[in-house]
N, C-alpha and C positions, 0 to 999 in steps of 0.2 A: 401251204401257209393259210390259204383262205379255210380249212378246214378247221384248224386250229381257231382261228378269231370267231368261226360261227358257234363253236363250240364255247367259246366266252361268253358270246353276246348271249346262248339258254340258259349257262349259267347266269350270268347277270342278270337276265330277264327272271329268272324263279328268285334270287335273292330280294329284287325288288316287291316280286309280288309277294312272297312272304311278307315281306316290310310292311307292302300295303295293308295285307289281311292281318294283322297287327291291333286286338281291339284300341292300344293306347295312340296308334296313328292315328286311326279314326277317328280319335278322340279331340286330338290336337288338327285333324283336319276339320272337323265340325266347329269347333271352336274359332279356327282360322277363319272361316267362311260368317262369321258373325262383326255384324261390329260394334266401333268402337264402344259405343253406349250398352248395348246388349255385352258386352265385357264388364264394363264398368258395374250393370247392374249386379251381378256375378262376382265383384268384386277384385277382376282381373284386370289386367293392362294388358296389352299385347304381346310384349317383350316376356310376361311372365306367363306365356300359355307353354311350353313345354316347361318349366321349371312345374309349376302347376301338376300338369300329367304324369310327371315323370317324380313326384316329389316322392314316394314311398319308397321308390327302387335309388333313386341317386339321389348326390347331393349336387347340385346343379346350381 
């Protein structure tokens, strides 16, 4: 059984770092790491950084 769940945790571990290496992650993590005011200049609010990122591909 331990075999099995280590076999999860690589797969879980590449699905996340895919995620990471992700340019629109990036994106939405750079953005995270800003704030409030540097949003605002940019004409963002917080709440709306991944609708932001993500506006070309969903409707969010």
């Amino acid at each position: 059984m331990a075999r099995v769940g280590a076999g999860f945790d690589r797969v879980l571990s590449a699905l996340v770092s895919l995620a990471e290496a992700n340019p629109r992650m990036k994106a939405v993590s750079r953005l995270s790491a800003m704030s409030d005011e540097e949003l605002a200049a940019r004409g963002l609010k917080r709440e709306d950084i991944v609708r932001h990122v993500f506006r070309d591909i969903y409707y969010v």
